[in-house]
C-alpha positions as protocol buffer text, in pm:
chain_id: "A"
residue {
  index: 1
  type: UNK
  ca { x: 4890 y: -778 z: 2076 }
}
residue {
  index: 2
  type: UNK
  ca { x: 5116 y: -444 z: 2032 }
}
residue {
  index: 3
  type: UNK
  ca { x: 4915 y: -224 z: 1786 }
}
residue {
  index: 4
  type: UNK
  ca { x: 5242 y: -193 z: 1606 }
}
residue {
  index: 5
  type: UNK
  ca { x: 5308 y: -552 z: 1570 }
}
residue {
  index: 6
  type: UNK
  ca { x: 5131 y: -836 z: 1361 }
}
residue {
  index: 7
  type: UNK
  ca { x: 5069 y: -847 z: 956 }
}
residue {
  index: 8
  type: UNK
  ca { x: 4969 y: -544 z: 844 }
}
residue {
  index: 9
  type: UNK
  ca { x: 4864 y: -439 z: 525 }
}
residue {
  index: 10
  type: UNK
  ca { x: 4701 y: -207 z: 298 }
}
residue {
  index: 11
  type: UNK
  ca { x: 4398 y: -317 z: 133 }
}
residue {
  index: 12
  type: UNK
  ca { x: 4218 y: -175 z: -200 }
}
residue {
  index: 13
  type: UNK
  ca { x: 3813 y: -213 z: -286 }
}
residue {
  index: 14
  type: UNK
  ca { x: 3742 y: -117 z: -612 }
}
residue {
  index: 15
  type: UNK
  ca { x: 3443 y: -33 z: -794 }
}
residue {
  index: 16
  type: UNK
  ca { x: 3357 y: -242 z: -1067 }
}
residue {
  index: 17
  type: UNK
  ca { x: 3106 y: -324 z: -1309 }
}
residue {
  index: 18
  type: UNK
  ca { x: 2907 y: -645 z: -1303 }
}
residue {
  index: 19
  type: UNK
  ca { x: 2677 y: -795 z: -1511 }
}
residue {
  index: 20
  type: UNK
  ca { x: 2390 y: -545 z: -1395 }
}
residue {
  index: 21
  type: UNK
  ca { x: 2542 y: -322 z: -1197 }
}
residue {
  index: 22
  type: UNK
  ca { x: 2862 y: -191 z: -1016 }
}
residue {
  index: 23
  type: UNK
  ca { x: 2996 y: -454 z: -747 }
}
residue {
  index: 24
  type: UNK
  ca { x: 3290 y: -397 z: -493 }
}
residue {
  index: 25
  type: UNK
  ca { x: 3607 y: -603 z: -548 }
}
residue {
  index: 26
  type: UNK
  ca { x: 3917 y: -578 z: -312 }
}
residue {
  index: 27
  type: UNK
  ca { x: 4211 y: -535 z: -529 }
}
residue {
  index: 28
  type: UNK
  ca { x: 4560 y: -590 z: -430 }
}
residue {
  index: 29
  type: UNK
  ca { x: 4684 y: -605 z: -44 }
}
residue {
  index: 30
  type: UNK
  ca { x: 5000 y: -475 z: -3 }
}
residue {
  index: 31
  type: UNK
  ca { x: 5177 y: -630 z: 284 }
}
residue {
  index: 32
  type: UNK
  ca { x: 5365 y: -396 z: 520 }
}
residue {
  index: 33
  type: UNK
  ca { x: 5585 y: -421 z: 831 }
}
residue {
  index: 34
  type: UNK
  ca { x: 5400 y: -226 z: 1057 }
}
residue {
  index: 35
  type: UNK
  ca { x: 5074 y: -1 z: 1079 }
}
residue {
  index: 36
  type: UNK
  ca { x: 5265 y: 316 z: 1026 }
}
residue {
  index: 37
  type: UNK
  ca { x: 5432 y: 166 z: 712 }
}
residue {
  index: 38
  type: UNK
  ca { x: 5091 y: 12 z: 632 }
}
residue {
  index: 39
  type: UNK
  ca { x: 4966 y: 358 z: 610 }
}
residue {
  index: 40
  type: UNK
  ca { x: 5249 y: 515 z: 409 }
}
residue {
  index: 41
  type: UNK
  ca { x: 5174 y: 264 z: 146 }
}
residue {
  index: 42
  type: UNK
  ca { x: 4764 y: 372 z: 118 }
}
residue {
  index: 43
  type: UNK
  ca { x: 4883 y: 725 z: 117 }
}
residue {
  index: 44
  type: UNK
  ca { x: 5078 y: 626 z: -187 }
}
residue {
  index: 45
  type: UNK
  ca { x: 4835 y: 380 z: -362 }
}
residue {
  index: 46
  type: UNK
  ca { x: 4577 y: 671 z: -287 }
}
residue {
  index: 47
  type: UNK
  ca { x: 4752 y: 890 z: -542 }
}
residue {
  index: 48
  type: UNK
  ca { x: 4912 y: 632 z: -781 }
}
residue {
  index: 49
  type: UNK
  ca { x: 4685 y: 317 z: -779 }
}
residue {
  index: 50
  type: UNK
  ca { x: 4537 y: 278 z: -1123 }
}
residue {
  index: 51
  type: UNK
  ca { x: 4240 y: 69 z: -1176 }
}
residue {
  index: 52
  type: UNK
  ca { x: 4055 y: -63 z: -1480 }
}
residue {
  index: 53
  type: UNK
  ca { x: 3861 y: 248 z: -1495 }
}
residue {
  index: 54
  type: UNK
  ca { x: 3809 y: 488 z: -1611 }
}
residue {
  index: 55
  type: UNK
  ca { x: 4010 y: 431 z: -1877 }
}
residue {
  index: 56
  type: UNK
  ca { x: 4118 y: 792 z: -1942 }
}
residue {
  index: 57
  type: UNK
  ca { x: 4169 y: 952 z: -1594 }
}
residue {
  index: 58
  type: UNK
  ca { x: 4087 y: 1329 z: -1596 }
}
residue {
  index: 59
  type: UNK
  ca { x: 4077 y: 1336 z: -1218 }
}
residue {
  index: 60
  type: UNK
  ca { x: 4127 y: 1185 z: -884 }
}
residue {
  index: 61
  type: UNK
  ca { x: 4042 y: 1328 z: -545 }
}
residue {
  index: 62
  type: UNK
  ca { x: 4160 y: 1186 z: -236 }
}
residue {
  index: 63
  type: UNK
  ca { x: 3966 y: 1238 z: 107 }
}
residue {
  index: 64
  type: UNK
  ca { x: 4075 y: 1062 z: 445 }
}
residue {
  index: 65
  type: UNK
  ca { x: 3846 y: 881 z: 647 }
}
residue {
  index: 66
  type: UNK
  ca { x: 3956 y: 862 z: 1052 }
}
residue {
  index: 67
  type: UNK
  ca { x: 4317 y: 738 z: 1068 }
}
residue {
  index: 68
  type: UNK
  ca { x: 4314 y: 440 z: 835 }
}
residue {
  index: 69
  type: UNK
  ca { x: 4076 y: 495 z: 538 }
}
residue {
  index: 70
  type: UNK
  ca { x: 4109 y: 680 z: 240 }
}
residue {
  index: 71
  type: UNK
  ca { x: 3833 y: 692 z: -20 }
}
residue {
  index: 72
  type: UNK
  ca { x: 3923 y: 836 z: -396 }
}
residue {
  index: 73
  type: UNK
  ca { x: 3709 y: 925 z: -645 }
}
residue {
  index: 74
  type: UNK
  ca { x: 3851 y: 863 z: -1015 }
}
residue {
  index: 75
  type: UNK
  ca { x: 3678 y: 1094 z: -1318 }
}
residue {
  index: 76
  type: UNK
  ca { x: 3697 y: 1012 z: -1584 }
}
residue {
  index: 77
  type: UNK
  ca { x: 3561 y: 1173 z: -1922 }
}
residue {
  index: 78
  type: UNK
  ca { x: 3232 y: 1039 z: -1923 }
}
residue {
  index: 79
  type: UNK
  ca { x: 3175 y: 852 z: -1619 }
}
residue {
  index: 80
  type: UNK
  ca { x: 3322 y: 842 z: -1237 }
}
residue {
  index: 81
  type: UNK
  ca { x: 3443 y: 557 z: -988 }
}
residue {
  index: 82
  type: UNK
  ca { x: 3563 y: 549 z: -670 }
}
residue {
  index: 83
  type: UNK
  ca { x: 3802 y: 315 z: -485 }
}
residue {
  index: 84
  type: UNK
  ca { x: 3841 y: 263 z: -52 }
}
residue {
  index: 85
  type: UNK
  ca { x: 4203 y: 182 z: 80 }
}
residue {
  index: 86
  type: UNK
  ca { x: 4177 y: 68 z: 397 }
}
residue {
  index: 87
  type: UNK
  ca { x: 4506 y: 0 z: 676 }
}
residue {
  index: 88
  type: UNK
  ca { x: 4441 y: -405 z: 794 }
}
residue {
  index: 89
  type: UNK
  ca { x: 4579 y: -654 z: 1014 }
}
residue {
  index: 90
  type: UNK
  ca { x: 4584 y: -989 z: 991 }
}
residue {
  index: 91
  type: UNK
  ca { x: 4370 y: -1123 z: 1245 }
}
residue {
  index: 92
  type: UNK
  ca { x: 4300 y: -1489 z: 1168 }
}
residue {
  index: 93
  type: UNK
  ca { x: 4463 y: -1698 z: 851 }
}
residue {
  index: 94
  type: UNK
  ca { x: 4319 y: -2024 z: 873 }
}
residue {
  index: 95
  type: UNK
  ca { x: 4291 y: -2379 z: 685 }
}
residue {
  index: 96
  type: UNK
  ca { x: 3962 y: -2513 z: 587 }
}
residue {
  index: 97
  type: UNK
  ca { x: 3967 y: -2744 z: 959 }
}
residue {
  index: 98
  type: UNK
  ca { x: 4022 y: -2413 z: 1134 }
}
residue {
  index: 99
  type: UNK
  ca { x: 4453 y: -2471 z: 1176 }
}
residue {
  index: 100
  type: UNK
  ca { x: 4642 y: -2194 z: 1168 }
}
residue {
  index: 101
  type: UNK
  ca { x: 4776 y: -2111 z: 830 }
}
residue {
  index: 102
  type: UNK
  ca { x: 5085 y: -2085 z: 721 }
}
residue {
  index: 103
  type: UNK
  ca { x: 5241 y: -1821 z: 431 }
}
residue {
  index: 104
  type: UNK
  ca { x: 5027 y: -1537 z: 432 }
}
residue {
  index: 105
  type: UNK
  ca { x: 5170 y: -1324 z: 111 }
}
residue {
  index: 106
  type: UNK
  ca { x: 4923 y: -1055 z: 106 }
}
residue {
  index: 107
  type: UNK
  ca { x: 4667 y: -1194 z: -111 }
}
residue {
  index: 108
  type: UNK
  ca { x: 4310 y: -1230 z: -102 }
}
């Protein structure tokens, strides 16, 4: 398959706290048309996605990671968290017998 074509997407993991400790989460996917428009839409959730936390942002600092990851780091006033937004594609969708499935919307 063309690197270009398939479902491609841009995925968010989030930090978040658990009942002992902080767990990862993947937040929303964001669907896109193609890997290039996949990764226009990180760069954008990268400075406008806004989590749970911190509640009061004082900061966010965005670092790229090879061609397809960016990792931010979110400060707030008394505590930091960080979030990963990775470029997908859709490799496999499948039904619980292993069919192919159908209407893919971006979801987890």
């Amino acid at each position: 398959m063309d690197e270009n074509q398939g479902r491609w997407a841009a995925m968010v993991e989030q930090s978040q706290s658990g009942q002992d400790a902080y767990v990862w989460a993947v937040g929303p996917i964001q669907p896109a048309d193609s890997r290039d428009h996949a990764r226009a839409i990180a760069a954008e959730l990268a400075k406008t996605y806004r989590p749970t936390h911190p509640r009061r942002l004082r900061r966010r600092s965005v670092f790229q990671h090879g061609e397809d990851t960016l990792f931010v780091l979110l400060e707030g006033m008394s505590s930091k968290f960080h979030l990963r937004i990775t470029v997908v594609r859709l490799v496999a969708d499948l039904d619980a017998d292993g069919r192919p499935f159908e209407g893919w919307t971006g979801g987890p």
